[in-house]
DRENFINU-788167 format. One record per residue (C-alpha): x, y, z; residue number from 1. Coordinates in nm, 3 decimals, padded with zeros to 5 digits. Each point is the difference from the previous one (the first is absolute). Example, Ala and Ser with C-alpha at 12.3 -4.5 7.8 and 13.67 -1.06 7.14 Angstrom:
% DRENFINU-788167
<atom><east>01.230</east><north>-00.450</north><up>00.780</up><k>1</k></atom>
<atom><east>00.137</east><north>00.344</north><up>-00.066</up><k>2</k></atom>
//
This chain:
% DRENFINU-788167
<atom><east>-00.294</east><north>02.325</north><up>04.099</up><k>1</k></atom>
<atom><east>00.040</east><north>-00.311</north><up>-00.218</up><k>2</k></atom>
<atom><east>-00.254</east><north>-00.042</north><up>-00.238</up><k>3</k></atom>
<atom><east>-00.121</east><north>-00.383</north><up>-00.081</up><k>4</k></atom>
<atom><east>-00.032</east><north>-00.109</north><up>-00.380</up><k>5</k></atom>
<atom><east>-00.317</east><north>-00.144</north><up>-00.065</up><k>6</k></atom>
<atom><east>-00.039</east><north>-00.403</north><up>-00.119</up><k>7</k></atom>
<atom><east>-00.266</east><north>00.069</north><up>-00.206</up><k>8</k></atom>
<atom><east>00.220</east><north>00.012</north><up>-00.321</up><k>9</k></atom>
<atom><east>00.160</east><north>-00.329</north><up>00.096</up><k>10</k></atom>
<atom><east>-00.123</east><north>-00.234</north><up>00.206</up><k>11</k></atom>
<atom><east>-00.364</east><north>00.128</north><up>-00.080</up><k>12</k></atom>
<atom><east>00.102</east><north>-00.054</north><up>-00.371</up><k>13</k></atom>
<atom><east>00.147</east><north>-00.303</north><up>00.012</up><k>14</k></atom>
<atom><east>-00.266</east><north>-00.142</north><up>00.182</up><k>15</k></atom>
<atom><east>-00.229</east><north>00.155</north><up>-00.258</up><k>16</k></atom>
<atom><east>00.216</east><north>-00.188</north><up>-00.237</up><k>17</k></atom>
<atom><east>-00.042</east><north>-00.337</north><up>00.147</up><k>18</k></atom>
<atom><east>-00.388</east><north>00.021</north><up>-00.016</up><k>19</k></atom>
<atom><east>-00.005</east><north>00.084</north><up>-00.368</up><k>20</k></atom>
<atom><east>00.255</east><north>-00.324</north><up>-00.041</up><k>21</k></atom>
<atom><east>-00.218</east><north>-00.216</north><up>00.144</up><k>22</k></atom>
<atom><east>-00.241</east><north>00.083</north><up>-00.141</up><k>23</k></atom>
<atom><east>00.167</east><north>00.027</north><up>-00.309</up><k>24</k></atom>
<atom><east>00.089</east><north>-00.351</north><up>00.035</up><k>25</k></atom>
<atom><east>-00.299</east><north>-00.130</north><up>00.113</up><k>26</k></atom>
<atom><east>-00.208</east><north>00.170</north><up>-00.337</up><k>27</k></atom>
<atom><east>00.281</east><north>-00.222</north><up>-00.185</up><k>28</k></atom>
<atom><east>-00.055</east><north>-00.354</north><up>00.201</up><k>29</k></atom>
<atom><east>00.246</east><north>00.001</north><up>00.242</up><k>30</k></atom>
<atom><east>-00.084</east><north>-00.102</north><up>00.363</up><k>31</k></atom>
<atom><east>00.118</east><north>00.252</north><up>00.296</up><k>32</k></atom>
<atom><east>00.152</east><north>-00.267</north><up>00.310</up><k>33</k></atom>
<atom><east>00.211</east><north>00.271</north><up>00.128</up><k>34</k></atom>
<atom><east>-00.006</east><north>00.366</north><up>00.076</up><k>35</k></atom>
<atom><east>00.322</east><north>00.175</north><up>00.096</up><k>36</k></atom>
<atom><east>00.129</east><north>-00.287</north><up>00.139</up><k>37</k></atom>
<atom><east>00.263</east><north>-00.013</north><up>00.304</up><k>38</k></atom>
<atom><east>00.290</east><north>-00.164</north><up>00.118</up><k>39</k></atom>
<atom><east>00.355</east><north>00.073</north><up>00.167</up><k>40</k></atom>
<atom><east>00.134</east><north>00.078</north><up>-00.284</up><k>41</k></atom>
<atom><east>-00.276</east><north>00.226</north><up>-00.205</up><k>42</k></atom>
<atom><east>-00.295</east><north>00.071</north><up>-00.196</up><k>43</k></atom>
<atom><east>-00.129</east><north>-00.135</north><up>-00.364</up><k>44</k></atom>
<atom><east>-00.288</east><north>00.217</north><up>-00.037</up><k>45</k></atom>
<atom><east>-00.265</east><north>-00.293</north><up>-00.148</up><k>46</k></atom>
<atom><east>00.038</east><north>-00.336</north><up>-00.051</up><k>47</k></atom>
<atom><east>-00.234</east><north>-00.183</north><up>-00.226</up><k>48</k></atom>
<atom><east>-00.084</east><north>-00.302</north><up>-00.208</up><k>49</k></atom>
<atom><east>-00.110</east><north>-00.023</north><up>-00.387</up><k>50</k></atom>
<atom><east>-00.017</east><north>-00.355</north><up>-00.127</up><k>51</k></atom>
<atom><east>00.300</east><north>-00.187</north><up>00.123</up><k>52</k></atom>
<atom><east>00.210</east><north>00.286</north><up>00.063</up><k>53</k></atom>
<atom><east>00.039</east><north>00.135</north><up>00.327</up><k>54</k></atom>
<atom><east>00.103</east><north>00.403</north><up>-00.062</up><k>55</k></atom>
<atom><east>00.150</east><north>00.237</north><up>00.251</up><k>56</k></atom>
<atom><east>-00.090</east><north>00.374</north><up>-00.128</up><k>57</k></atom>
<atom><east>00.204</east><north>00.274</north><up>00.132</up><k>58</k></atom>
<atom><east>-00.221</east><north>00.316</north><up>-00.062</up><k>59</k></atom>
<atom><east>00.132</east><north>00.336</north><up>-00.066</up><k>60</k></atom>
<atom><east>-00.190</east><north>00.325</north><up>-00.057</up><k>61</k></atom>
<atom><east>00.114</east><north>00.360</north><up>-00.071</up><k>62</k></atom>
<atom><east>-00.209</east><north>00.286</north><up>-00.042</up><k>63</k></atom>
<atom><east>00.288</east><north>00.210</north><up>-00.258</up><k>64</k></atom>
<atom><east>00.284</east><north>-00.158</north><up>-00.184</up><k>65</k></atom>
<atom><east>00.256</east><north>00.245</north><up>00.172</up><k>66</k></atom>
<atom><east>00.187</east><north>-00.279</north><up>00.139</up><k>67</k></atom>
<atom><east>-00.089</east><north>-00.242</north><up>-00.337</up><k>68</k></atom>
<atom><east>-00.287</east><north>-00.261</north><up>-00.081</up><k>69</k></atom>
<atom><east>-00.091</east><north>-00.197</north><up>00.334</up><k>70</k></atom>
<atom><east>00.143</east><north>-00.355</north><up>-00.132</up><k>71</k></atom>
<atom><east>00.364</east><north>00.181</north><up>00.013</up><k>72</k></atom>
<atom><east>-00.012</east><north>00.035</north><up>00.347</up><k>73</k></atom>
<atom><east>00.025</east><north>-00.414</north><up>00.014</up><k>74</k></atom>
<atom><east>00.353</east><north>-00.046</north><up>00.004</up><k>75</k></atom>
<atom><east>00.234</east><north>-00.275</north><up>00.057</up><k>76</k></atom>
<atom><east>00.042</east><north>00.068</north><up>00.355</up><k>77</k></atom>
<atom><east>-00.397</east><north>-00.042</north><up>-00.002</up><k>78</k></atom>
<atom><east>-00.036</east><north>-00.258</north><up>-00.182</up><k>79</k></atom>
<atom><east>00.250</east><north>-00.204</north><up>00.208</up><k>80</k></atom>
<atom><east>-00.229</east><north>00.078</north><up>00.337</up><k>81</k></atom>
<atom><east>-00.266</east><north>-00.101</north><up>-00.182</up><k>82</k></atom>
<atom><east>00.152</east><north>-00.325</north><up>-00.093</up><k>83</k></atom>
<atom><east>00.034</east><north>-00.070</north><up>00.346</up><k>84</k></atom>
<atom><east>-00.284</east><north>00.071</north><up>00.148</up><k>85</k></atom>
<atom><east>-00.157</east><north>-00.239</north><up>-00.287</up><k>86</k></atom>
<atom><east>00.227</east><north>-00.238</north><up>00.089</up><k>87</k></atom>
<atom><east>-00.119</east><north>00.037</north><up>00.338</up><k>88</k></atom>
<atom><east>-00.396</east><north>-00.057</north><up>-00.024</up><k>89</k></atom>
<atom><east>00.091</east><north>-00.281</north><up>-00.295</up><k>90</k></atom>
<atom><east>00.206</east><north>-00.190</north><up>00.301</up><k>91</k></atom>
<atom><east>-00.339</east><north>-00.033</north><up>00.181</up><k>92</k></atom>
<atom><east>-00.233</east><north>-00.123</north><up>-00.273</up><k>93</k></atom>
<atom><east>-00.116</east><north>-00.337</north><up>00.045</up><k>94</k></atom>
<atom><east>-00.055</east><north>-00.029</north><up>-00.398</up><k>95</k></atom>
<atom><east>00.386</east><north>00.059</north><up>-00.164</up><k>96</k></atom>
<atom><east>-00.120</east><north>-00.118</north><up>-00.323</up><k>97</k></atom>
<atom><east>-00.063</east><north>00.345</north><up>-00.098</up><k>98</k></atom>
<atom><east>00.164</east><north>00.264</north><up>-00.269</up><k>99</k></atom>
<atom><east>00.054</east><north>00.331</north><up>00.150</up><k>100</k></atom>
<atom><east>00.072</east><north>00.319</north><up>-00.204</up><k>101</k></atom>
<atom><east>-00.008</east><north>00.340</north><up>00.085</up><k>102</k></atom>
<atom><east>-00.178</east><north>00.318</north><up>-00.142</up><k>103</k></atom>
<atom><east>00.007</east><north>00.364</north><up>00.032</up><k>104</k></atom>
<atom><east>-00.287</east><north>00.188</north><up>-00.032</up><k>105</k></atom>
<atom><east>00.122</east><north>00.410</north><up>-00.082</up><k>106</k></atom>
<atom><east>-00.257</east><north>00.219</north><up>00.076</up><k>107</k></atom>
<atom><east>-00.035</east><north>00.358</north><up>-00.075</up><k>108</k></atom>
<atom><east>-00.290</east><north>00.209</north><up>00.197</up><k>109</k></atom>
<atom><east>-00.015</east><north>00.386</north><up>-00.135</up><k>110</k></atom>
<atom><east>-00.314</east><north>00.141</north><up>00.150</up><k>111</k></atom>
<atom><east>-00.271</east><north>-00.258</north><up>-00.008</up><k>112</k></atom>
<atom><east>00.117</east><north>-00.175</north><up>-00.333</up><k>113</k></atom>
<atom><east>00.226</east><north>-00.278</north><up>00.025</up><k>114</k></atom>
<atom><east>00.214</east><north>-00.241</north><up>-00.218</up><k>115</k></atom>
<atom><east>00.102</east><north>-00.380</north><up>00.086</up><k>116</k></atom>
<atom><east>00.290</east><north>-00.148</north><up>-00.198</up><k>117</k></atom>
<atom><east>-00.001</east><north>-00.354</north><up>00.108</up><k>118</k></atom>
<atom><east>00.391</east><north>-00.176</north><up>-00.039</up><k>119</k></atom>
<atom><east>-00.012</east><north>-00.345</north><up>00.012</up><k>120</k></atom>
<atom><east>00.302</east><north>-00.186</north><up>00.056</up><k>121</k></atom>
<atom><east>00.173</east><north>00.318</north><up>00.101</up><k>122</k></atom>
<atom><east>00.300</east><north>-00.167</north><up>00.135</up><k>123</k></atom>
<atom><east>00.137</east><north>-00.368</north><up>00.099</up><k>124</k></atom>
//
């Protein structure tokens, strides 16, 4: 008999981990446009706007550090998807005259306490 791991740790978490980003944001002035946004090529977890920057957030929540703080996890192979699929949803704005940046918001969740470290800029 094969036994099924259960998605609660992960894709429960991480969607935990969304809400308290947008949140998060939201509390700081930001406006949510997006929510796990979709195209061919990926995901960007939330896109949002803050003044006249328009900020892709890739979110990333752990519940231990046994595999190091969440913002680690947002490597250069990451960051490159990311990239694209920004690329992608700026190629379809009518308004170009726009500065983009993006953010990752590291989120740690240990029981029903959590922290939000909030990177701006993260990468290029």
């Amino acid at each position: 008999m094969i036994k099924k791991r259960s998605n609660i740790g992960g894709n429960g978490l991480g969607k935990k981990g969304e809400r308290l980003a947008a949140r998060h944001l939201q509390r700081q002035g930001y406006r949510i446009i997006e929510r796990s946004y979709r195209c061919a090529i990926g995901e960007i977890d939330l896109i949002a706007k803050k003044g006249d920057y328009l900020v892709f957030v890739e979110v990333k929540t752990r519940s231990d550090e046994k595999f190091g703080k969440p913002f680690e996890s947002v490597d250069e192979r990451k960051q490159t998807k990311i990239r694209k699929i920004a690329d992608q949803y700026y190629s379809n704005l009518r308004d170009k005259n726009i500065t983009c940046r993006f953010d990752v918001l590291s989120i740690e969740v240990k029981r029903n306490i959590h922290s939000i470290d909030h990177i701006e800029n993260a990468f290029m």
